[in-house]
Each structure stands twice: as C-alpha cells, then as structure tokens.
N, C-alpha and C positions, 0 to 999 in steps of 0.2 A: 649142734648147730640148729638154728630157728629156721622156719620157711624161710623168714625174709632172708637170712643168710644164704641161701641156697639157692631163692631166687636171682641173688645179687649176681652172686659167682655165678650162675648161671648167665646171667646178662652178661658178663666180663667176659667168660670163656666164647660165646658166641660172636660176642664184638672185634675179640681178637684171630676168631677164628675168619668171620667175612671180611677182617681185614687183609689177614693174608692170603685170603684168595682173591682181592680184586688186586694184591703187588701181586703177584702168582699171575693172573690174567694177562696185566699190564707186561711185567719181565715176559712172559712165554708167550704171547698174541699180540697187542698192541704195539709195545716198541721194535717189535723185529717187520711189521706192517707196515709201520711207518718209517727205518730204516728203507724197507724196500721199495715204498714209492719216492721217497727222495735219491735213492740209487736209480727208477728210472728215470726220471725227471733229468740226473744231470745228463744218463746214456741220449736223452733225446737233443739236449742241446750240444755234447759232444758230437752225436748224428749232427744234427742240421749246421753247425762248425764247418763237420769236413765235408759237408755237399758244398759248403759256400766257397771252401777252399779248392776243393777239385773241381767245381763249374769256373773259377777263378783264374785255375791252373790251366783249365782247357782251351779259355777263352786267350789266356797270353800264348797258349802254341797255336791256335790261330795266324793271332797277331805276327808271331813269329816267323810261321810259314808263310804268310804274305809277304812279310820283306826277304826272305830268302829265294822267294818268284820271281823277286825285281834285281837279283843279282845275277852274274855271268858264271861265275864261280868259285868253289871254297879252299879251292886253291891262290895265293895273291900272284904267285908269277905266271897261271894258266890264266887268269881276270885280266895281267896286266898285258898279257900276248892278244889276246883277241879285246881288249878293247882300242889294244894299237891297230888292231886289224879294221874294227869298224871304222875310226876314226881314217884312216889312210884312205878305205873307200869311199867315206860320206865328202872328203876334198876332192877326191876324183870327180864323183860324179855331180858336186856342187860347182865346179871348176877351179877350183882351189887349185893350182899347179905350179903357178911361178914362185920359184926360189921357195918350194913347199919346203919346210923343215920340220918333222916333227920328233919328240925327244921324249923318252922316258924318264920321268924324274923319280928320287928314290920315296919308297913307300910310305910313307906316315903310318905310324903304330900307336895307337890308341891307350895312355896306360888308366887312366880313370878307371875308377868302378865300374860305373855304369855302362861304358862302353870299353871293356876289359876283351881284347881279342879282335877288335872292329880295326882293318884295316885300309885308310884310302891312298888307292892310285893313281897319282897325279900323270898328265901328258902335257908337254911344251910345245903349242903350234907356233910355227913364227911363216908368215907367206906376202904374198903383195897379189892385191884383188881392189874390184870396184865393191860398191858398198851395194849393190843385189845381190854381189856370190856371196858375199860374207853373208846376210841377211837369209840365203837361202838355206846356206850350211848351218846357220845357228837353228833353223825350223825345223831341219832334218835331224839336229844333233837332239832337240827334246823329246823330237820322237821313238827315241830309241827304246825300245822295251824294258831295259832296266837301270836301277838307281843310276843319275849323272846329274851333275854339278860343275857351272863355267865358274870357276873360282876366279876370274878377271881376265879383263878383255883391254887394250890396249891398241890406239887407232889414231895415225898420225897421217896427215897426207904425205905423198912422196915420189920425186919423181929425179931420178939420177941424170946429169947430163954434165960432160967432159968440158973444162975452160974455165974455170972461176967458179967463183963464189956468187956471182952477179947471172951468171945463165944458169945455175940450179935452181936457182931464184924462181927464175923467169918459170923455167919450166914447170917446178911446181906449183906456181901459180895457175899454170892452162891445163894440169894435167888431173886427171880423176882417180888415179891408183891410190889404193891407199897402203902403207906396211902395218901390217897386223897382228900384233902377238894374244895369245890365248892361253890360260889355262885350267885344262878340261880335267874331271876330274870321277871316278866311279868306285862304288865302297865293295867292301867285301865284311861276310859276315861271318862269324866263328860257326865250326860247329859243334854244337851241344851234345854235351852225352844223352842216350837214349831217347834222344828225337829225329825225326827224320829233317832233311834237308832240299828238298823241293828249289830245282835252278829252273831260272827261265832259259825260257826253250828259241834262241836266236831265230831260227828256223821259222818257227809258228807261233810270233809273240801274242800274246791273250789281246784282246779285245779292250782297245781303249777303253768303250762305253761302260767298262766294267772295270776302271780304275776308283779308287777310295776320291772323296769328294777333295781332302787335300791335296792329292796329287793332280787335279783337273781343274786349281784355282783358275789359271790362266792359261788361255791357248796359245798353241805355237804361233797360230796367223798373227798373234797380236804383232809379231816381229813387222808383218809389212808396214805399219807407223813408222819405223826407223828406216825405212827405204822412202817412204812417201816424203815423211820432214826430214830431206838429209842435208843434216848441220853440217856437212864438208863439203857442200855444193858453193862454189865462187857467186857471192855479187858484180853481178855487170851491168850496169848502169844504161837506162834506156839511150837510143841513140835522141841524139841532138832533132828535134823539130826542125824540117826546111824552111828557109827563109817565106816569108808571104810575096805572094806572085805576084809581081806589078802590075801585069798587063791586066787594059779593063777589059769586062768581062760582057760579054755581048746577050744580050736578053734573049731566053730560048722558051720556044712558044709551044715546045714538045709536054706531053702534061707527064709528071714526076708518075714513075713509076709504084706503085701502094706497097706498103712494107710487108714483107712477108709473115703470113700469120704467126702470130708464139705460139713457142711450142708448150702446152699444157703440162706436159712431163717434165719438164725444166730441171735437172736436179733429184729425180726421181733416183739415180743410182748413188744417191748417198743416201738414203734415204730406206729402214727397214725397221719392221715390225718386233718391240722389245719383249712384251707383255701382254697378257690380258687380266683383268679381273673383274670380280660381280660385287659392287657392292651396295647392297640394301637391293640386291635384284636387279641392277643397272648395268649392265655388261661395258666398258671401258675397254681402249685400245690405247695403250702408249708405244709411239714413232721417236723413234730417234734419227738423229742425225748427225753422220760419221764427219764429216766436215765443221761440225761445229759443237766439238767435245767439249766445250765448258757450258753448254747448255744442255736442261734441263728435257727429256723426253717431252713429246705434246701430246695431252688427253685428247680421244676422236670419242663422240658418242654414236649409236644409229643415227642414221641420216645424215650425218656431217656432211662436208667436201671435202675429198682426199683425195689425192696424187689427181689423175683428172674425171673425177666421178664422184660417186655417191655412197656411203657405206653401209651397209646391207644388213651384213652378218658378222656377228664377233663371236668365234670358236674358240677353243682351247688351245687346237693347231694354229691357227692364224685367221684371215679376215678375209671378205667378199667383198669387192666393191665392184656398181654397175655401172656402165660407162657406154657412151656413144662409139667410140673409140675401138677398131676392128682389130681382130687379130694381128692383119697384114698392115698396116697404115700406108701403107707404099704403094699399092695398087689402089687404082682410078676405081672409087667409089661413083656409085649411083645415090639419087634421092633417097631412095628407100633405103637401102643400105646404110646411106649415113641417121636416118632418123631410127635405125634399130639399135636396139642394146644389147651388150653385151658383159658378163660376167668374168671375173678374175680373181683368182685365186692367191693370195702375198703370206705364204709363208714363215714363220716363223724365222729371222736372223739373217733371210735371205734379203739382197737388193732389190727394193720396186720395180728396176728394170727387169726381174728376172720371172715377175709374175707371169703367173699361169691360165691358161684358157679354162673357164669354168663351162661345161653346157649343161645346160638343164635337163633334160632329157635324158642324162646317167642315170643309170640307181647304186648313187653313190650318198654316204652320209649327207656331206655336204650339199650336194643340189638337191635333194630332200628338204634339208631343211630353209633353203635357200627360198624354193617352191612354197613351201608353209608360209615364212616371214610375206611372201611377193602376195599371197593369198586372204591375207589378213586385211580387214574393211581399216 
C-alpha cells in the first residue's frame, strides 16, 4: 500500500471514527438534555394549570359559603318551620292580623343540573290590611338575613257588608281595607361533600353594609313610593264652589293686612344631596328631587343659591351651605342676629330639612376646611 493509500484510509478511519462520536455525544448528552428540558417545561405548565384550578376551586367555595350564610338551613322541613315562624311574627308585629291565614305550600325540587339538590319553600299569606301594614310588612320581609323571594302579590280592595249586592258596593267604595294574597318564598341549598356549610345565624344576622353589591340593588324604603302613590285610594271630587254673595259689599278703610313673608325652605324636604364629582378640578353637587322623579338631578357649583343660602363647600360626604338663617327660626331674633351667618351641614341622601348645624370653631374636617374656603381673597 502507497502513502497516499494510507493517508486515505487514514482520513476515512478518522472521519468515521468523529463521526461516531458526535451520534455517541448527541444519543448519550444532547438528546436526553433536551428530553429533560421539555419534561420541565410541560411540569411547569402542568404546575401553573393546577394553581389556576385550585385558586379557581377556592374562589367557587367562597362563593358557595356565601350563599349558604344567607340560608336558614340545610334541612328543607327545619328551613320550612322557621321561616313560617319568622313570617307569622313579621304579620304580628307589622299588624297584619285580620282573617291572617298563612299556609305552607309544598316544596319545589330543583331537577336541572345546575341547580341539582336546590330546594324552594314556598308560604301562602292571605290577610285584610290597609295599604301602610302591607308596605310595612313587605320592608321588614326584605330585610330578613337570608335568601327570600315575593313570588306574587295580589291586592284587591274589599270591604264585606250584609243586604245585597248594592250595599257591598257601597261599602267598598268608602272603605280602605284591602284582601291581600302573597307568595313568600326562601331557598335551601344542598350540602356538598367535603365542604363546610356555614348557616346564617337568625340571632345575629351579619351586617347589611357588608352585603355583595347584587344583593343591595335596591332598598327596602324604596317600598314607601307604594304607600305615598296609593293607587287604591278613592277619587272624590272637589266639593261644589258656593254660590257668589249678593249682598254689596261696603268699602273698608282698614288697610290689608301684608302677606306673610315666604318661606325660603319651601320644599326643602323633598329635596337631598345625590352626588358629588370633580371634574377638570371643578367640584359639582347634584340635588334631587323626590317629588319630582322624572326629572333630571340639578348641578350647584361654589357659590350658587341653594335651599336658602349660599354653597360654600362640596366634600365627598356631602355639602356646606351659609345662610342667614338660625338654628332655631322660631325665636324672636335681634338685628344682629339676623345679619349673622350661619353654617349647615346636608348630608349625603338625607332630607334638606334634616340638615345639620355647622360651627366653626370645631376641629373637625369639615369646619377646617370650611374656615380655609372663608379665608381665601
């Protein structure tokens, strides 16, 4: 064999030889490297999977234990006994009493999926009331600590009276009872394996202000609308104008009595503080007005006129206005007196009439800042 022969195969044996050492490399180092970073890769998305699932999982027995706060209990015929119970007190003590009837009706069982196990207990009130017990009893019934629901209300004027068909008549026309059916209604919720079941507690129910923002769309007061426009109250027709006086009328030389001054507050108690906002740095007060719901709140800026003064300050809590206008109105003012001012405090939601006595000389937020605004060229 020649050099070059020797050289060759020499080239050949070595090329095959660092061949197989870099599959050699690759089989025993690099592909089992790279197996094992894509094994952690999937461990981490499997991890961050099940945090999303058990933060997921946590978050619905939350949820869960919240609605089971607002039930009586996880029994339906221990739920459907005490909420006969409250319901029988809340007519006592709303006055609910004549010809009271109330009725248990049978359970409603839930077969759906989604509410697999969820039971409601319906109650049949049937009674004869004016239309404030009723409106009283419906304020008290929402305020009950846990889940309830009027599944329909039924309200007919009514008034019995013996002799015909022509004196019932009569009667119901003059009369203000009205007969009343109701139906009242409260859930029950299954319990789950391996979760706890947390019942409200009749006794010591939790803290309105710390109800979920659904559950506090609307207030109970809003009921007093339905006592103030009561659509079952009789039209009676003004009485007839007296005839005009014939006899003439003899010239009197006594001088007319002056009309007594208006009252500046005029209306004041329908009349409260909805809002505040800042905008572009302009502080704004919007007033509503309860007597006249299809209109629009009215913007105040500083300085405006409102109710009977001047407006001062616009806080978060509510608004300052300065006013001639004394505490007491009722007592015989002095000069001086009447030319001094005075500060009031309008609350947020509360009536104008219910405003408060501001003094300055507190060291409270408010007359702080009150004093600053007054101090300003």
């Amino acid at each position: 064999m020649v050099q070059r022969e020797k050289i060759l195969v020499g080239c050949v044996i070595g090329a095959a030889g660092l061949l197989g050492g870099v599959k050699l490399v690759q089989s025993q180092v690099i592909e089992p490297r790279r197996a094992q970073i894509a094994a952690v890769i999937a461990e981490r998305e499997r991890r961050d999977k099940l945090e999303t699932l058990v933060a997921g999982i946590d978050a619905a027995h939350q949820r869960w234990y919240q609605q089971t706060q607002r039930t009586i209990s996880a029994d339906p015929a221990e739920a459907h006994k005490d909420f006969f119970e409250d319901i029988g007190r809340l007519t006592r003590e709303t006055g609910l009493t004549k010809e009271l009837r109330i009725r248990k009706r049978t359970p409603m069982r839930f077969k759906d999926k989604s509410r697999k196990g969820f039971v409601e207990l319906p109650l049949a009130v049937s009674v004869k009331a004016d239309l404030p017990s009723l409106v009283a009893f419906l304020q008290r019934f929402h305020e009950l600590p846990y889940q309830t629901r009027v599944t329909s209300v039924t309200i007919s004027p009514e008034a019995e009276s013996a002799g015909g068909e022509k004196k019932r008549k009569n009667a119901a026309k003059h009369s203000t009872e009205l007969s009343v059916s109701i139906v009242l209604s409260t859930l029950v919720l299954p319990r789950l394996p391996e979760l706890d079941h947390p019942l409200c507690n009749r006794e010591d129910p939790p803290d309105p202000s710390q109800a979920s923002a659904a559950l506090a769309m609307r207030k109970a007061s809003d009921y007093d609308e339905i006592a103030r426009l009561n659509v079952f109250q009789l039209y009676h027709p003004p009485p007839p104008e007296p005839p005009p006086d014939e006899t003439p009328k003899v010239a009197r030389t006594d001088k007319p009595q002056p009309a007594p001054p208006a009252d500046p507050r005029k209306g004041a108690e329908h009349l409260y503080l909805k809002g505040t906002v800042s905008l572009n740095g302009v502080p704004i007060a919007y007033v509503a007005d309860d007597s006249k719901l299809e209109e629009e709140p009215k913007k105040y800026h500083l300085n405006d006129r409102i109710d009977d003064g001047r407006l001062v300050l616009i806080h978060h809590s509510g608004i300052v206005v300065q006013t001639s206008t004394p505490p007491n109105p009722g007592a015989v003012e002095s000069d001086a007196s009447r030319s001094e001012q005075h500060f009031y405090y309008y609350p947020f939601r509360k009536s104008f009439k219910e405003r408060e006595p501001l003094t300055l000389d507190e060291d409270s937020e408010l007359a702080r800042l009150v004093r600053a605004v007054l101090d300003r060229p």
